[in-house]
C-alpha positions in Angstrom: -0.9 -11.6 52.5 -1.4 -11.0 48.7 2.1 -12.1 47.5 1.2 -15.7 50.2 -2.1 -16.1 48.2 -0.5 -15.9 44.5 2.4 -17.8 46.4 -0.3 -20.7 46.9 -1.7 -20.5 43.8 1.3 -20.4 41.8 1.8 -24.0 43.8 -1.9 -25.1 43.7 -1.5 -24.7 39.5 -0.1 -27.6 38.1 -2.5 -29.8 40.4 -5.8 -27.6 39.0 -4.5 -28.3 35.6 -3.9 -32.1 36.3 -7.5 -32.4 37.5 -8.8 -30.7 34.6 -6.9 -32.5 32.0 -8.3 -35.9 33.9 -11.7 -34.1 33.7 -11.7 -33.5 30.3 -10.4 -36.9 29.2 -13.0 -38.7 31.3 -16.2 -36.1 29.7 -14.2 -35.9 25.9 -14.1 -32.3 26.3 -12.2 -31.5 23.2 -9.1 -29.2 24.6 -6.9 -28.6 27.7 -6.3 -25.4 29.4 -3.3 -23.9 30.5 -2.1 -21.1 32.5 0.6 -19.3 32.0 2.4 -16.5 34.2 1.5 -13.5 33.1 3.2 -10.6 30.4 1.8 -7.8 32.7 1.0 -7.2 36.4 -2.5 -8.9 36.1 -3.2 -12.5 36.0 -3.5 -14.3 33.0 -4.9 -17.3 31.3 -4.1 -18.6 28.1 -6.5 -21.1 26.3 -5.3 -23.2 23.7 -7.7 -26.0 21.6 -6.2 -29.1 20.3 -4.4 -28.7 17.0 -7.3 -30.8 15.2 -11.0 -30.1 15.3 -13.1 -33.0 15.4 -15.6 -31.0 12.7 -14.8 -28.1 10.3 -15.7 -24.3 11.1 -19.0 -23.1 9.4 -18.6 -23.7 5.7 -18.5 -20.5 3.3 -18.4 -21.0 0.1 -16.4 -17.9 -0.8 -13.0 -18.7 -1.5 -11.7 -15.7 -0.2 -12.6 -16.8 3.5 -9.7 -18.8 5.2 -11.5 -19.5 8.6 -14.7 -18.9 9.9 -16.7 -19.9 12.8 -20.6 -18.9 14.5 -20.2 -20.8 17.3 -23.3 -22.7 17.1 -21.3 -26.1 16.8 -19.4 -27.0 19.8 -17.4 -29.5 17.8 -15.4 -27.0 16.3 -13.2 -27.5 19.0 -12.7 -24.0 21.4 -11.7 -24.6 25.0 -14.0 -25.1 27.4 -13.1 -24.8 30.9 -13.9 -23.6 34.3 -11.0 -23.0 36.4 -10.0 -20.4 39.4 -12.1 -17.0 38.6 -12.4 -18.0 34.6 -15.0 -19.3 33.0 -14.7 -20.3 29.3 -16.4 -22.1 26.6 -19.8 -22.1 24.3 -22.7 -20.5 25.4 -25.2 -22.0 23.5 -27.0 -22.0 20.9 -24.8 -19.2 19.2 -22.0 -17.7 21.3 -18.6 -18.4 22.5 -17.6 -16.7 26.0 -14.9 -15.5 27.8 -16.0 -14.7 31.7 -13.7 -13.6 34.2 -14.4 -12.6 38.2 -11.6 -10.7 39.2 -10.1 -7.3 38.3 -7.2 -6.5 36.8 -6.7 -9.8 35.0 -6.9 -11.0 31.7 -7.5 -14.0 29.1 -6.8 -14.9 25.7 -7.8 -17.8 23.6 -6.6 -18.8 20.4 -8.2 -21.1 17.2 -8.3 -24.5 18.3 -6.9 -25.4 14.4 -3.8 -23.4 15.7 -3.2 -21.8 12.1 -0.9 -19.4 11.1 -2.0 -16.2 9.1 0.3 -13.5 7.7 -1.6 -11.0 5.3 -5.0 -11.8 6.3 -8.5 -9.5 7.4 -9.2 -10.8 10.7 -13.0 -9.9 11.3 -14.7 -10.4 14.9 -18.4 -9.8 16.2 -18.5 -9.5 19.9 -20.5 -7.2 23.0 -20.9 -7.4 26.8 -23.1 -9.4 28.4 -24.8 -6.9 30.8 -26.5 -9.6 33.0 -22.9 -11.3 33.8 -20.8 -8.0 34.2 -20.7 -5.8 36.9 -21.8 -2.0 36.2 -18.5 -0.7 37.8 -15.0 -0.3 36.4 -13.6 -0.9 32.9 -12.6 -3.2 31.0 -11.8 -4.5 27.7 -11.7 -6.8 25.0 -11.8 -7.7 20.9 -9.4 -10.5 18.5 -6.0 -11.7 18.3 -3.9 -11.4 15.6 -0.1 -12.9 14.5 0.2 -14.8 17.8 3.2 -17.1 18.4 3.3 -17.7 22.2 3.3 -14.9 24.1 3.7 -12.3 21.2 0.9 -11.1 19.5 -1.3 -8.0 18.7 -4.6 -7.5 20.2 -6.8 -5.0 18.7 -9.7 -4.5 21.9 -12.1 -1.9 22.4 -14.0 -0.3 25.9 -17.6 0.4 25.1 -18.2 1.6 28.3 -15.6 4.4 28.0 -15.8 4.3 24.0 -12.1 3.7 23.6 -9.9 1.5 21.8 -6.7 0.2 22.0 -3.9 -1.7 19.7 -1.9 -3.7 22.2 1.4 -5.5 21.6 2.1 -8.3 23.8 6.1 -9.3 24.6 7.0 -12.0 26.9 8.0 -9.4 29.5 4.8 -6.9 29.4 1.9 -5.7 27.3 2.2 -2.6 25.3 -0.4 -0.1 24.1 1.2 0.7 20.8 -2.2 2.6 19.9 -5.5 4.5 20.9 -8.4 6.6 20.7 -12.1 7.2 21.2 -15.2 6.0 19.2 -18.8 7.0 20.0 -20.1 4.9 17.5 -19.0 1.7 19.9 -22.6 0.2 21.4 -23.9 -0.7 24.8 -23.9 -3.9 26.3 -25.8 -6.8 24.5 -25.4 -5.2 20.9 -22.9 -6.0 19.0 -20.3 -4.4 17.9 -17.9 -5.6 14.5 -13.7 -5.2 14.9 -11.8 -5.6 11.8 -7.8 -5.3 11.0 -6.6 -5.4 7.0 -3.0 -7.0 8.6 -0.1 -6.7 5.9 3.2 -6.7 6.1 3.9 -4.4 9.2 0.6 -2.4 8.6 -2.0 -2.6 10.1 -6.1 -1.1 9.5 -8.0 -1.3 12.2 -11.5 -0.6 11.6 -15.0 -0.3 14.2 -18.6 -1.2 13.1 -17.3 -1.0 9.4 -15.2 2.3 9.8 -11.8 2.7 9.1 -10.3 4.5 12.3 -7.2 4.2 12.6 -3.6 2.7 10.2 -0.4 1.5 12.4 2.5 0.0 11.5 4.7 -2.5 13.4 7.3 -4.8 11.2 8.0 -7.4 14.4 5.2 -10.1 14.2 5.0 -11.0 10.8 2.7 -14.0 11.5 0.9 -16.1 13.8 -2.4 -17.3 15.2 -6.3 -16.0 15.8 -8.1 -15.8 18.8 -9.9 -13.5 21.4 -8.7 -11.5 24.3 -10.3 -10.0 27.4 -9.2 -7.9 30.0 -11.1 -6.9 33.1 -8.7 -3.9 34.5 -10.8 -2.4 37.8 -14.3 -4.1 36.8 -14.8 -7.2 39.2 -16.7 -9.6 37.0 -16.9 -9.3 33.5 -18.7 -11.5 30.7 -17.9 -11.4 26.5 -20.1 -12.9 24.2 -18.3 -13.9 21.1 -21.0 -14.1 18.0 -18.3 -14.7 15.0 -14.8 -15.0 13.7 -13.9 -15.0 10.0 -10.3 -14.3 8.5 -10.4 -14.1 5.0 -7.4 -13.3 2.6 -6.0 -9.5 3.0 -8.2 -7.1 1.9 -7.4 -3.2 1.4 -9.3 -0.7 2.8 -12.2 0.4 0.5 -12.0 3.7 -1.1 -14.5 6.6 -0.3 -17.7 5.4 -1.0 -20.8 7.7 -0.5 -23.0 7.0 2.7 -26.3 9.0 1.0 -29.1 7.7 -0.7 -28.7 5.9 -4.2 -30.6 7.5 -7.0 -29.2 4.9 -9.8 -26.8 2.3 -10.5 -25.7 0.0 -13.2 -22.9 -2.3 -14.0 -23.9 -3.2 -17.1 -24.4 -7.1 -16.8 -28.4 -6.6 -18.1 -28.9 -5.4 -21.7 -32.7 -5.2 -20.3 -31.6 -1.9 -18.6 -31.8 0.0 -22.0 -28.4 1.8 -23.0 -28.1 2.1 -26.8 -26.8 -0.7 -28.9 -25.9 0.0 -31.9 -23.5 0.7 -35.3 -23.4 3.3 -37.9 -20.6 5.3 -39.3 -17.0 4.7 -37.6 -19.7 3.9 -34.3 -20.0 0.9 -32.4 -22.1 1.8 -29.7 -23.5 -1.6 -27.1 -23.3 -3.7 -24.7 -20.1 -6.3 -24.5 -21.4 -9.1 -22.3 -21.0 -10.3 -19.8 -20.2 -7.5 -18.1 -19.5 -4.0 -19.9 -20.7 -1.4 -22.2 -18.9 -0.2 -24.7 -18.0 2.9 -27.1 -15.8 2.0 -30.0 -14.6 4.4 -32.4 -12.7 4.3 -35.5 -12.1 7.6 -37.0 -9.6 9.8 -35.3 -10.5 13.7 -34.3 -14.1 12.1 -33.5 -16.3 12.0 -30.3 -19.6 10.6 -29.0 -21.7 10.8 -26.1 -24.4 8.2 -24.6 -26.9 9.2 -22.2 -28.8 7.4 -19.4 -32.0 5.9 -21.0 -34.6 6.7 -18.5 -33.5 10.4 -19.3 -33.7 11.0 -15.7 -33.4 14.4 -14.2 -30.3 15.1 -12.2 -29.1 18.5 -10.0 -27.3 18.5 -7.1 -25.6 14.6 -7.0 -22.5 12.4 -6.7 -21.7 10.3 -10.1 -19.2 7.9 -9.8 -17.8 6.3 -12.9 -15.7 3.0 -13.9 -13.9 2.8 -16.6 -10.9 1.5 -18.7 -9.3 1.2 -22.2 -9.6 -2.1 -24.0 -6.2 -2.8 -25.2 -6.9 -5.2 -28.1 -9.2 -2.8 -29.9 -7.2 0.3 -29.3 -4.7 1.9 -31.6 -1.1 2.4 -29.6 -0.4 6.0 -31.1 -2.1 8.8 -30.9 -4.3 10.3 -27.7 -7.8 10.1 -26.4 -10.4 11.1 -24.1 -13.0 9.3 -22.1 -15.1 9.8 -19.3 -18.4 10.7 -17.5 -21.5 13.4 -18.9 -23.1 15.6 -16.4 -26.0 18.0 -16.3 -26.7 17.4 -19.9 -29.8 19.3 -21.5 -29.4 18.9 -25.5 -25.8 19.9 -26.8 -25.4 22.0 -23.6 -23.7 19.8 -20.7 -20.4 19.1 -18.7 -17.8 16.5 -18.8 -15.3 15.2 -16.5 -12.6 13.2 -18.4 -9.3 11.8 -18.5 -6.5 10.7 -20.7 -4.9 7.6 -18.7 -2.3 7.4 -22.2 -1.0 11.3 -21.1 -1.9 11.1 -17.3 -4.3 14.0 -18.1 -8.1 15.4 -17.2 -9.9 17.7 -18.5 -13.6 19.3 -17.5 -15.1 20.5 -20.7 -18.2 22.6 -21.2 -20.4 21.9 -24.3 -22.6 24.6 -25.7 -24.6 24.5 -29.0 -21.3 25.8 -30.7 -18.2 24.9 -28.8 -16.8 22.3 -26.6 -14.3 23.8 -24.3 -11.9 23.6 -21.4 -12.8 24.7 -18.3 -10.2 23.2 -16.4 -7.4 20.5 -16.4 -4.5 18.9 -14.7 -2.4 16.0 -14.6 -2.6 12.8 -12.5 0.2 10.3 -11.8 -2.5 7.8 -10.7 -4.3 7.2 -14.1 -3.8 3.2 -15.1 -2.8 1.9 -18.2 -5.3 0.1 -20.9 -7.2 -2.6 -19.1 -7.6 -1.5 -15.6 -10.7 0.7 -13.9 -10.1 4.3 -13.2 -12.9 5.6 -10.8 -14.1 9.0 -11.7 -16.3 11.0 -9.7 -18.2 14.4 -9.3 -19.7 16.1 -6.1 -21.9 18.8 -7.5 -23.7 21.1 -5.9 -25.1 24.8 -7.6 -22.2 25.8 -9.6 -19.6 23.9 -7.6 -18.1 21.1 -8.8 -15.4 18.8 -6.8 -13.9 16.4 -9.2 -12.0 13.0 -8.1 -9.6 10.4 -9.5 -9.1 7.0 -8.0 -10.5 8.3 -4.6 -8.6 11.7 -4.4 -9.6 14.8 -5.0 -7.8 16.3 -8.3 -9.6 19.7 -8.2 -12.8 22.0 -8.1 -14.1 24.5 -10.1 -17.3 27.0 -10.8 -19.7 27.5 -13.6 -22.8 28.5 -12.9 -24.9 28.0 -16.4 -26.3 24.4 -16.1 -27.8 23.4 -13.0 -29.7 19.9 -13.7 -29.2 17.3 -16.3 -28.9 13.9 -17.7 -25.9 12.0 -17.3 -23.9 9.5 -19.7 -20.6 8.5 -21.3 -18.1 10.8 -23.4 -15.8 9.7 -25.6 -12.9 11.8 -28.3 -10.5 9.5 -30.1 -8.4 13.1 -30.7 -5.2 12.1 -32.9 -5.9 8.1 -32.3 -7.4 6.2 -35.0 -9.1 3.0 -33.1 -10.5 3.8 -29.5 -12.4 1.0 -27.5 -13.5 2.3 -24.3 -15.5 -0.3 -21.4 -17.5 0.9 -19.1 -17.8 -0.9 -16.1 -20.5 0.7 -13.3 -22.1 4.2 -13.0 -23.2 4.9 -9.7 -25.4 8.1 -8.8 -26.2 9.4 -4.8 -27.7 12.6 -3.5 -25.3 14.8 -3.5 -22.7 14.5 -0.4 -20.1 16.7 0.4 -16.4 16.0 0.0 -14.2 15.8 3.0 -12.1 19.4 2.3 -9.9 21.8 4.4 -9.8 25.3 3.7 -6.2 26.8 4.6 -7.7 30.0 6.3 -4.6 31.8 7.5 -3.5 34.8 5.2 0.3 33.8 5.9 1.6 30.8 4.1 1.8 27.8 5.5 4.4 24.5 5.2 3.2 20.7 4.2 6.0 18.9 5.7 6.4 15.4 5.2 6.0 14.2 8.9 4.0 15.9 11.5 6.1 18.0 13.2 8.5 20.4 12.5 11.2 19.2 12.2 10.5 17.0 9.1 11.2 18.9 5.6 8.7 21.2 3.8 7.6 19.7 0.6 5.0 22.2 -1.0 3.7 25.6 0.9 0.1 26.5 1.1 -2.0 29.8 1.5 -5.8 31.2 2.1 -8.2 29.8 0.1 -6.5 26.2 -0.9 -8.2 23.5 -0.2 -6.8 20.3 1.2 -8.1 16.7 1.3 -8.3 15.3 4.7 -6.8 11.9 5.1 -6.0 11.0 9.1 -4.7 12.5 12.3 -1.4 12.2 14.2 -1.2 9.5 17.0 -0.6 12.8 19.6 -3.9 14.6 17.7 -1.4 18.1 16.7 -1.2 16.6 12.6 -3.3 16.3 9.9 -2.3 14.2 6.8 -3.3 15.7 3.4 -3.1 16.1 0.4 -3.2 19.5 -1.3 -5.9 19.7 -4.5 -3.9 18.2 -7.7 -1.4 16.3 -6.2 -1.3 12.5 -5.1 1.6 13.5 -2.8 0.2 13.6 0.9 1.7 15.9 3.2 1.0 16.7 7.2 0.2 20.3 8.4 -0.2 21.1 12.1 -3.8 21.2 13.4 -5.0 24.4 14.2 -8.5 26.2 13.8 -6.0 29.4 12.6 -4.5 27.3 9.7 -7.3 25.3 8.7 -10.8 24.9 9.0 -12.3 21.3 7.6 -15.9 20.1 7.1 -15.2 17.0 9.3 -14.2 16.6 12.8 -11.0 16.0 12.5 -10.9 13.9 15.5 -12.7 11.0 14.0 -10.2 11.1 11.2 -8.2 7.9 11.3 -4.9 7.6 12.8 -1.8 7.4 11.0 1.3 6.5 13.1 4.4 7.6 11.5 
């Protein structure tokens, strides 16, 4: 009896799609549906608008956006159709939806402009409609991406089971290439925000602006936009689509801190106070429009600025950008340069690096010396005229210390525990240094995400998760890794051991490691 029904409908479709096409020529409905069979056991429906919109998507005036859309303009041109158990089209006055009254069926619809994007950001704000979806059964649903016929990926999350999914679509079936839980995924009626950073064959997938999991796939390199939604077992299910946007590719953003701000400047406003001014081999100001600068011109010489509200800081997180102005800086001889912490009179620590000898160096000032506590070397420094992000976590005597958003090393002193903060600068052997300093951000303090290897026995980084790939550095108790993402199967962590930029993957187990994050919400990495 099933295969006689699908039988008849099979037959039944060209007619339904000839009487909507005459439908939506005689009301000047601005596209025309079509069905095609399906890439899985479930029906399907694919939506297509016509290749021209009679009016533009919302307007941004960021160049960076290459399509958006809010849905509060019909003319934009999305299908809009009603047709066997589908239902699809604007819900105004602000949402596009995707309704569907059977399970284990499925829909996708795709930009009406029909462009192509390769290395894009694809951003979508969607959520269930509770008053139009049964309570039973799952389902789910999220955005298109690199879509030519019927390949594509689909990157769709379950909020009622708090899952998501990275799907790859053939013309033969549908894949799940990736997945994993979320509990940060909302209810019905709230939205929640999907974004993938697409390029080349990898993929970021992020939820509610966290990253949560990295893929790679090399066989769609480009394509269309659109939605898709899936009922599985739930027998009537409505999506509310709130906004699309696809701007230009976009990498992942680095570690920021999630606690609260204490001070920032990026140095566009002389108003906010730093010194300005020249004496000696000093030229101490602000280099507008958006810097401030130390210049100086003597070699084996050094100065330090401080924060002019001479604010009070302990326990924190400073973050510091800064680079080397080329033009103004002698090509022999080396330098130091970086961020002041804890500063009371000549007593204070700094955290600074030496991008011309991939060096850094934390130094301890006392009323007679300035010494070096501890030091290292880091491939990732940049030449003259590019940002290096420095950054201390300090807490009592400990002090994590970060370049370019990984951890480098952490060390112990226990004599200053509260200070100003400011700028260092040593021209050592180099006659002419120009350093610009380009923000200096300060949080209460927030913990690094660390791994302590607790076994006594050493233990093997390899350079894949499992055994069988090589061991490239062995660890032992008391290291301390950095915490970068999980295996798709869960056994792996990726990390990178304290000093190195070279990550590595030990097995996860609470008699290896112990970490200060879950683990399990670390993002995926698919090797």
């Amino acid at each position: 009896m099933k295969s006689q029904r699908f039988f008849l409908l099979n037959q039944l479709m060209p007619v339904l799609l000839i009487v909507l096409v005459t439908l939506s020529c005689v009301s000047s409905a601005s596209t025309t549906p079509t069905a095609i069979p399906a890439a899985s056991s479930s029906p399907e429906v694919v939506v297509e608008g016509e290749a021209t919109p009679t009016s533009a998507p919302v307007t941004n005036t960021n160049s960076n956006v290459l399509y958006q859309d809010d849905f509060t303009n019909p003319a934009t041109g999305w299908a809009a159709a009603t047709f066997d158990n589908y239902f699809i089209g604007y819900h105004e006055p602000e949402y596009y939806h995707v309704e569907i009254k059977s399970p284990n069926s499925k829909s996708t619809v795709f930009e009406p402009g029909q462009q192509i994007f390769g290395d894009a950001t694809v951003e979508l704000k969607a959520f269930t409609n509770s008053t139009k979806t049964d309570p039973n059964g799952d389902f789910r649903f999220g955005l298109v991406f690199r879509r030519s016929g019927d390949q594509y990926y689909a990157f769709t999350i379950s909020p009622r089971s708090k899952k998501w999914y990275l799907l790859k679509s053939t013309p033969n079936k549908l894949d799940v290439l990736a997945e994993g839980t979320d509990n940060t995924l909302h209810d019905a009626d709230e939205n929640d925000v999907l974004r993938v950073d697409a390029q080349a064959s990898t993929f970021f997938l992020h939820i509610n602006d966290r990253l949560i999991g990295q893929f790679n796939d090399p066989d769609y390199a480009s394509g269309e936009v659109g939605f898709f939604v899936q009922t599985l077992d739930n027998p009537t299910l409505h999506i509310h689509f709130d906004e699309l946007t696809v701007l230009n590719f976009e990498a992942p953003q680095p570690y920021q801190p999630q606690t609260a701000e204490l001070y920032q400047d990026d140095f566009t406003n002389p108003a906010t106070g730093w010194s300005a001014a020249t004496f000696d081999n000093y030229f101490i100001g602000y280099h507008e429009p958006e810097y401030y600068h130390i210049e100086i011109k003597s070699p084996n010489s050094k100065s330090t600025v401080f924060e002019p509200g001479q604010q009070i800081f302990g326990d924190a997180t400073v973050e510091l950008k800064a680079f080397t102005n080329s033009t103004k800086t002698d090509p022999n001889g080396d330098f130091r340069f970086g961020l002041v912490f804890r500063r009371s009179g000549d007593q204070y620590y700094a955290f600074t690096i030496s991008p011309r000898s991939k060096a850094w160096y934390l130094l301890k000032s006392t009323p007679n010396e300035l010494v070096v506590i501890a030091e290292g070397t880091d491939n990732t420094l940049h030449d003259a005229d590019i940002d290096d992000v420095l950054r201390v976590d300090a807490q009592g005597p400990t002090f994590f210390l970060h370049i370019n958003g990984h951890l480098v090393g952490h060390f112990d002193d226990p004599d200053y525990t509260s200070g100003e903060v400011g700028f260092f600068v040593q021209t050592l052997d180099n006659p002419t240094l120009h350093i610009h300093f380009d923000a200096l951000n300060i949080w209460d303090f927030e913990s690094p995400r660390t791994c302590n290897v607790s076994t006594a026995s050493r233990v093997n980084i390899r350079s894949g998760p499992g055994t069988t790939f090589s061991s490239i550095i062995s660890v032992s108790q008391g290291d301390i890794l950095e915490p970068l993402g999980i295996s798709l199967d869960g056994k792996w962590i990726s990390v990178k051991v304290e000093g190195s930029d070279q990550p590595g993957w030990i097995a996860n187990s609470d008699e290896l490691i112990s970490c200060n994050v879950d683990v399990q919400l670390l993002p995926l990495i698919g090797q």
